[in-house]
N, C-alpha and C positions, 0 to 999 in steps of 0.2 A: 742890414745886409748879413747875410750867414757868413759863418769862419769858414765855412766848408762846403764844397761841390757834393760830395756826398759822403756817408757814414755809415760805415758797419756797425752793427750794437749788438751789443748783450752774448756774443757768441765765445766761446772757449779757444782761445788764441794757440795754435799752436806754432811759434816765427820762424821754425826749420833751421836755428842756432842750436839746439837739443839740450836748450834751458826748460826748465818744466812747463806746462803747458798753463794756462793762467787767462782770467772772464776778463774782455775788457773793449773798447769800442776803437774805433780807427778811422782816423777823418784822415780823405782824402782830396787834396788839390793840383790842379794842373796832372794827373797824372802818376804823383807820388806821393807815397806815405808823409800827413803833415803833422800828426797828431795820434798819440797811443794813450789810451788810459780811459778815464771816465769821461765823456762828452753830452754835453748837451744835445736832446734830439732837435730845440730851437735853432742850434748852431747849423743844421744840416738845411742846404736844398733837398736834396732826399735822403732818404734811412733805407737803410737793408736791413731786415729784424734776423738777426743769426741767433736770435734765442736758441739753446738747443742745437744749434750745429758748431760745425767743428770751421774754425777759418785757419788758412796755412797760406803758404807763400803756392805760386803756382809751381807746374813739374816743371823738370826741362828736362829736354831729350836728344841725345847725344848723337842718336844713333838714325838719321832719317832720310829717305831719298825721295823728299818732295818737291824737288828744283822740277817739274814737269808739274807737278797737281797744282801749285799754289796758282797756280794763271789757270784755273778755272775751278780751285775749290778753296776760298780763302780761309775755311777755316781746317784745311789741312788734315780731313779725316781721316782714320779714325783717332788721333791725336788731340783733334780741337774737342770732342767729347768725350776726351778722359780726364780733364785735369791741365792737360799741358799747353804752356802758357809762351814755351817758347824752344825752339828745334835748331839743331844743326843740320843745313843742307849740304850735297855733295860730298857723303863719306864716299869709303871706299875704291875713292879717286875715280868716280864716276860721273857724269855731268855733261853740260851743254854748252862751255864753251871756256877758252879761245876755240871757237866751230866757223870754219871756212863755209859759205853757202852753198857751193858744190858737196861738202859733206855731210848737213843736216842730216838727209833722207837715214845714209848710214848710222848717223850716231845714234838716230832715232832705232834702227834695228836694232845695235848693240845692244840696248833696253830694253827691249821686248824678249831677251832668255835671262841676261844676267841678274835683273832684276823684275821680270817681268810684270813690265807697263805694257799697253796695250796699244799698239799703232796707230793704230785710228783715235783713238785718245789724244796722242801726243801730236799727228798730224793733223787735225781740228784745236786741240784744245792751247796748242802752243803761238806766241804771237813770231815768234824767232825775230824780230826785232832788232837785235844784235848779231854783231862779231866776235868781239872781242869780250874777256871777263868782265872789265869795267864796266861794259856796256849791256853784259845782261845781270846785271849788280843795279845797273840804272832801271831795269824793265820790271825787277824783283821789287825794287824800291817801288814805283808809281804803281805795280798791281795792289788790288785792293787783299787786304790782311786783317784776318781775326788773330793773328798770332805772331809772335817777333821770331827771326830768323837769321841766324848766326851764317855767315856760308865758308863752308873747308874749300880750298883752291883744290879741283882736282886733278889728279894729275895724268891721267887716260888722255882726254882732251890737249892738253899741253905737250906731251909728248907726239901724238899724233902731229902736232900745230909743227914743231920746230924740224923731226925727222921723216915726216911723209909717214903714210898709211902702211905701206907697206915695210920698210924699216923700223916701226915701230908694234906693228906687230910679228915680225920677223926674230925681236929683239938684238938688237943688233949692238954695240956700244954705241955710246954716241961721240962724236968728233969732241976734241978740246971747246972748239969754237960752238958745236952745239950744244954743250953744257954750260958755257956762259950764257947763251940766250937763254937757255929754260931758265938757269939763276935771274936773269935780268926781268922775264918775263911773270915769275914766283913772287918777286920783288916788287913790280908794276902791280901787279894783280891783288898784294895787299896793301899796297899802298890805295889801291879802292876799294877795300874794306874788309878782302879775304884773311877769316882767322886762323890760317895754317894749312896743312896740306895732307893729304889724306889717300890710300893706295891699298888695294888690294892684292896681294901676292899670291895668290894660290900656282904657283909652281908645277908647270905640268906634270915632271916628275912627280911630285908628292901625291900623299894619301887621299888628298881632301879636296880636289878641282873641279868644284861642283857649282861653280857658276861661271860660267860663260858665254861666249860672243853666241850673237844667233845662228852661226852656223857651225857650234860646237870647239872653236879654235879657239886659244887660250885670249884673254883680253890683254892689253898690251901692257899694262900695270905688272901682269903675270908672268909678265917673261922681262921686266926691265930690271938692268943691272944693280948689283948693289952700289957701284960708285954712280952712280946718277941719281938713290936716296941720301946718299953722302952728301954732293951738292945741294940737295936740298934742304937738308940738316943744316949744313953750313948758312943758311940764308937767315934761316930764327935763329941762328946763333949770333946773326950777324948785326940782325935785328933786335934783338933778346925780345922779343915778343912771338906770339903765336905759340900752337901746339899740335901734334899729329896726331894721325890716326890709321893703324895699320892693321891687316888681317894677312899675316905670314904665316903660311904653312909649307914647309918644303917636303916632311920624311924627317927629316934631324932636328927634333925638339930640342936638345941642347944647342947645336948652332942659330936656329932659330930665336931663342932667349938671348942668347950672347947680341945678334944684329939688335934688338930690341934696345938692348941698353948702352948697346952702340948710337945708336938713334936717338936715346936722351941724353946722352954722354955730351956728343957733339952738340948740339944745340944746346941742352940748360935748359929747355921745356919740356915738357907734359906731355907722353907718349900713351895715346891708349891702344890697349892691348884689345885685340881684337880674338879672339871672346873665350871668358872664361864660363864653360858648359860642362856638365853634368852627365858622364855616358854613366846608366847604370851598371849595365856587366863589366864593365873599368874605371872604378870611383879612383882608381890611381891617379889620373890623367888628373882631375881635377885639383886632386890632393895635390901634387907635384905642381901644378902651375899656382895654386895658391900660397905654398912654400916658395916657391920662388918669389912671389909679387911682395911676400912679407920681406926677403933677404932684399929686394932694390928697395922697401923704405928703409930699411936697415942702413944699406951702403949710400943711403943718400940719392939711389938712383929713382930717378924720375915715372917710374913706368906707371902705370895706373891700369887696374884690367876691367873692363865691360863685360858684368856677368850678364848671361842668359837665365833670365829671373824668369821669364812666362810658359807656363804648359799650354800654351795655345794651339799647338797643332798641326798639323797640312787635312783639307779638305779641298781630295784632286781629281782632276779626270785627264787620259793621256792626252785631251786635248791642248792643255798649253802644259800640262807638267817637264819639269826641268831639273829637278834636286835631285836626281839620281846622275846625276851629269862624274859621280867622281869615278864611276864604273863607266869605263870607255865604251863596251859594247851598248849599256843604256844609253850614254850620250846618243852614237852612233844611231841608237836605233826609235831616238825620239827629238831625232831633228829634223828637219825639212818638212813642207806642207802635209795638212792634217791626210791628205792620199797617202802622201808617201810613209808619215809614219803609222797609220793605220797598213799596210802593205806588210815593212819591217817588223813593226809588234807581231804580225798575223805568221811571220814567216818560220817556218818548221827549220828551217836550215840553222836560224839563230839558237833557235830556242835552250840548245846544249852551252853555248858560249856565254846567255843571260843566266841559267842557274848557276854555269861555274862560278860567275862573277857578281856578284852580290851588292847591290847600292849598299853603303854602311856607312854615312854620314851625318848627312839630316835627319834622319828618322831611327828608329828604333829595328828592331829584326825586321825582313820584309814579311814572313809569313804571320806576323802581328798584327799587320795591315789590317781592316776591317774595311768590307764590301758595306757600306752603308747608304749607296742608290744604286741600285741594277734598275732599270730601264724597260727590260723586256719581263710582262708575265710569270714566263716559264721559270725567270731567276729571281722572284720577289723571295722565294721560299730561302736564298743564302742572304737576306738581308739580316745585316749584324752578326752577321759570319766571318770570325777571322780569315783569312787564306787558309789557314796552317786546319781548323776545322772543318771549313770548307771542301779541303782539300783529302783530309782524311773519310768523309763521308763521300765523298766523289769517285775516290780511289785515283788522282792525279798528284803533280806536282804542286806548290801553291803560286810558282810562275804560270802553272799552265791555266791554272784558274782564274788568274788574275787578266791574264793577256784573251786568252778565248773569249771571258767575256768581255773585256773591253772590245775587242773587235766587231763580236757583234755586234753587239751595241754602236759602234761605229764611235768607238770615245770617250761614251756621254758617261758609261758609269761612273759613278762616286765611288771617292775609296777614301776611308779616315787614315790616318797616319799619326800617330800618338810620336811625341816626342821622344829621344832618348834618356831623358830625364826627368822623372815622373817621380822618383820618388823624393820623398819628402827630407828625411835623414841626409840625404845627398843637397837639395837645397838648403837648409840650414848649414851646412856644414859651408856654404857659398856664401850666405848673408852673413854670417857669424865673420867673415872680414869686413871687419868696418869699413875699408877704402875701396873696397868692389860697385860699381856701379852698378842700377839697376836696369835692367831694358831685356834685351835689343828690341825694338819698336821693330825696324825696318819699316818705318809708317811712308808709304807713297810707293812702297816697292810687292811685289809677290800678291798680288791686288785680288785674284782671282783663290787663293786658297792659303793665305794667312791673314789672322786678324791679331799678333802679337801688341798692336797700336794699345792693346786693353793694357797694357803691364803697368802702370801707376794703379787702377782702379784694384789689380788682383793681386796688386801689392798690400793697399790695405784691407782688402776681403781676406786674402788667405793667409800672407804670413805675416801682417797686427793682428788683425779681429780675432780670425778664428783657430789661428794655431799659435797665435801670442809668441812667436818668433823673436822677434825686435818689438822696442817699444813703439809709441805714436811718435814721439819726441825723436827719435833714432832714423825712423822712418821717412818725417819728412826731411829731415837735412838730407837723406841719402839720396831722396829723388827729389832735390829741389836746390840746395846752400852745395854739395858736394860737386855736382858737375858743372852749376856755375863758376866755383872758384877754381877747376880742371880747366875750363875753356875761356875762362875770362870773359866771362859776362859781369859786366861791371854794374855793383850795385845789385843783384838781381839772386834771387834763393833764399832771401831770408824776407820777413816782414820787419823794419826796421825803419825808424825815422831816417826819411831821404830818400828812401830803396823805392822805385817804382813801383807800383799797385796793380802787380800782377799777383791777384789774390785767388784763393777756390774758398768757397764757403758749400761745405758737402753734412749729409745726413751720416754722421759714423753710423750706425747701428742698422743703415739701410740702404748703405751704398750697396751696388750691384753690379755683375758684367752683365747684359741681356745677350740672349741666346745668337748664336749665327743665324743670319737674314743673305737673303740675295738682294744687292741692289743695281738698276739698273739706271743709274747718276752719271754712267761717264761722256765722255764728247763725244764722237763716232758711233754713238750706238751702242756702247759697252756695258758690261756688268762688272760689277765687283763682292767679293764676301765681306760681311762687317759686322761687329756686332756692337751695342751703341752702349751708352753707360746707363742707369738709374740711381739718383742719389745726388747729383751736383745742383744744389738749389740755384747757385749764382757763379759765375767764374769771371773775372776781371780782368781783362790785359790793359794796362796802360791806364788803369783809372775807369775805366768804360766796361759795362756789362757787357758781355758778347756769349752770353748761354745764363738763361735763366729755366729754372726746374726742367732741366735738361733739354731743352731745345735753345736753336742758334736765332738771337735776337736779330743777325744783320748788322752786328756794327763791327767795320772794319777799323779797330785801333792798335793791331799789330805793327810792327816796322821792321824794317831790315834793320839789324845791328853792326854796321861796320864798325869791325876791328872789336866788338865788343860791346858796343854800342855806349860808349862814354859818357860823362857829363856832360860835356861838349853837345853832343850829340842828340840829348833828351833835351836842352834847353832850346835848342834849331827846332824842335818837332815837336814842342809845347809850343812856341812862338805862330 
């Protein structure tokens, strides 16, 4: 009888401990690492020959809003084809439930700007099954899974649950009596398996309110009090488990920082900082929050920041485009059905009020923009024409260029949108902190014109391979050993006798991002952008192949991790 269910051989170990990296075979049973070193290939039910490739632990991804996809794409793309082996759902205190069944329909809206999921997606592709968290923890649990899934308590949904719809997006305080129930409720909710609690603040006041509700009104995270994050702090402290996850922007970056370490302060867990990114015409900002993030390990404090590590892009058309949402008159004038904001876009009246006020968030200058599908004939000839060139050979503004053709066009054109952080000096200067996270995925969210889900794979194409940035060694702990031990995923980021065999066995020298594709894979009839990997010969969750030479085998051996998904917990689900 074999030692072993199956064995990696001959391939260059790299275990994401950022010990050097070292040839040696790896038997696997029940699911976890049983065996490191030389092995017999007699010993094996099967062999995976990694001659020549690279074996590491799988990614993990902090940063993802697939609590809607995973009930109809189980391996969680574009995430399951990068590497990543295992995700946290329900950041940004966004999600689907504690959800009353009179309010589904709603929350399903909410979704479709803040994060734009597609409606008809989520009303076909969701079972809604549930009420209560527990209860869609239980639906998470029995759907079928190519990938394990950490889930944040969110706290949109919760706050809705205890103070009604309209008091909670009103902001309003909440009663004594109502802040014990969210505590009680925060409490309930991990006690079925929720790993912390997670909220989005963008502040309508502030600079940066560029996601929101679908009909442009702040989400209800965005206007809730700072003593009602207090109480919830108070609950992991209460519990000395779990950790947060917050994206605070108000206008006063100093205050802002202070509430952050306020937030770890009070609890004694793990605060990620929601997001440390790269503007190039003000490397200050980055600078400044990176000096800060060093002085809280300094002071002992807790914070931990999620850098924006991918140049991936926006590829958009003003048919579902939203990221201009932090300039009110864009909001204003690209919300409501595709009439009415083809109407708005079209209207002469605005048109003074959208040049004064300038999207400057998400994207880079807007006259940087690049027209990359026009539509009609007559405008193939500004294909790959900035605005800002466009618009000088035109002899217009590069709003008006932008808007006229889109109207005509009724939408449809293409328009690229380079990120604000492009250059290279400025991302090193990001990776060069060791305790910076890599991501933001956003994998399950922005479906139609981001494809950031690539960020593991153009982690080690761009800065290991080819601009030799960080080591191999450096590299995988950061996106694999470093955010499991941030979120407590127990056991899991390193290759290590015990540790679960969530492995990737990839081609160093030929891994690849593949190009942007349209696909049209969603429930309802929908389409998404994606672009896929080349190079992951094997990837493992759980012991179990679920992508061999880059295609999805079909075996679903992912699990939901409550609380972190324990020893406890992998012996129940080996059994």
């Amino acid at each position: 009888m074999a030692r072993f269910q199956r064995v990696i051989r001959g391939g260059m170990v790299v275990d994401g401990t950022r010990t050097p990296r070292f040839k040696a075979d790896i038997g696997i049973n029940d699911g976890v690492i049983a065996e490191i070193g030389h092995i017999d290939p007699s010993d094996a039910d099967e062999v995976i020959d990694a001659e020549g490739l690279v074996v590491a632990p799988g990614f993990i991804d902090l940063h993802t809003h697939y609590d809607a996809q995973v009930f109809w794409d189980p391996y969680c793309t574009l995430s399951g084809w990068h590497g990543i082996t295992s995700a946290v759902i329900g950041n940004c205190g966004f999600g689907f439930a504690p959800v009353k069944p009179e309010m589904r329909e709603r929350a399903m809206m909410s979704m479709t700007r803040v994060e734009a999921i597609p409606l008809e997606s989520m009303k076909e592709g969701m079972p809604w099954d549930w009420v209560t968290f527990a209860e869609f923890l239980d639906s998470v649990e029995k759907t079928p899974k190519a990938m394990n899934l950490l889930p944040y308590v969110p706290i949109s949904p919760l706050l809705i649950w205890v103070m009604g719809f309209d008091r909670a997006k009103a902001g309003e305080m909440p009663t004594d009596e109502e802040h014990a129930e969210m505590a009680r409720l925060l409490h309930e909710s991990m006690d079925a398996g929720g790993c912390g609690w997670s909220a989005q603040r963008m502040l309508p006041t502030g600079p940066a309110s560029v996601q929101r509700d679908f009909d442009g009104t702040p989400m209800p995270t965005d206007v809730m009090n700072d003593e009602t994050c207090r109480v919830f702090a108070n609950v992991l402290r209460e519990r000395n488990d779990g950790f947060m996850q917050m994206l605070l922007v108000s206008g006063d970056n100093e205050a802002d920082r202070e509430f952050y370490e306020e937030m770890a302060t009070i609890s004694g867990r793990p605060m990620i900082m929601n997001v440390v990114q790269a503007f190039d015409h003000k490397p200050e900002i980055h600078r400044a929050v990176l000096a800060w993030l060093k002085s809280c390990r300094e002071r002992g404090i807790r914070v931990v920041g999620q850098g924006l590590t991918t140049d991936a892009g926006f590829t958009f058309t003003f048919e579902n485009w939203n990221l201009f949402d932090d300039a009110q008159e864009w909001c204003d004038a690209t919300t409501g059905t595709l009439a009415e904001r083809k109407q708005k876009l079209g209207d002469p009246a605005r048109r003074q009020a959208l040049k004064d006020n300038m999207p400057r968030t998400a994207t880079g200058p807007l006259p940087d923009i690049v027209i990359v599908g026009p539509q009609l004939d007559k405008n193939k000839q500004w294909e790959d024409h900035t605005l800002a060139l466009a618009a000088e050979k035109m002899g217009k503004h590069p709003v008006d260029v932008m808007l006229d053709m889109a109207v005509e066009e009724n939408l449809e054109t293409e328009f690229f949108a380079a990120p604000p952080n492009g250059s290279l000096e400025h991302l090193k200067e990001i990776v060069d902190d060791p305790y910076v996270l890599f991501g933001v995925s956003d994998g399950g969210a922005h479906t139609k014109f981001l494809t950031a889900g690539r960020y593991p794979t153009e982690t080690i194409c761009k800065i290991v391979r080819d601009n030799g940035m960080i080591s191999l060694e450096e590299a995988h702990w950061r996106l694999s050993a470093l955010p499991a031990q941030v979120a407590g995923f127990t056991g899991r980021g390193t290759l290590t006798l015990g540790a679960p065999a969530d492995i990737i066995v990839y081609d160093y020298e030929n891994l690849k991002v593949l190009p942007d594709e349209i696909a049209h894979d969603l429930p309802g009839n929908e389409w998404r952008r994606i672009q896929r990997a080349s190079g992951y010969r094997y990837v493992l969750v759980n012991g179990e192949v679920t992508i061999r030479d880059d295609q999805q085998t079909e075996t679903y051996s992912g699990r939901l991790l409550r609380n972190g998904g324990g020893v406890q917990q992998m012996a129940v689900a080996a059994e």
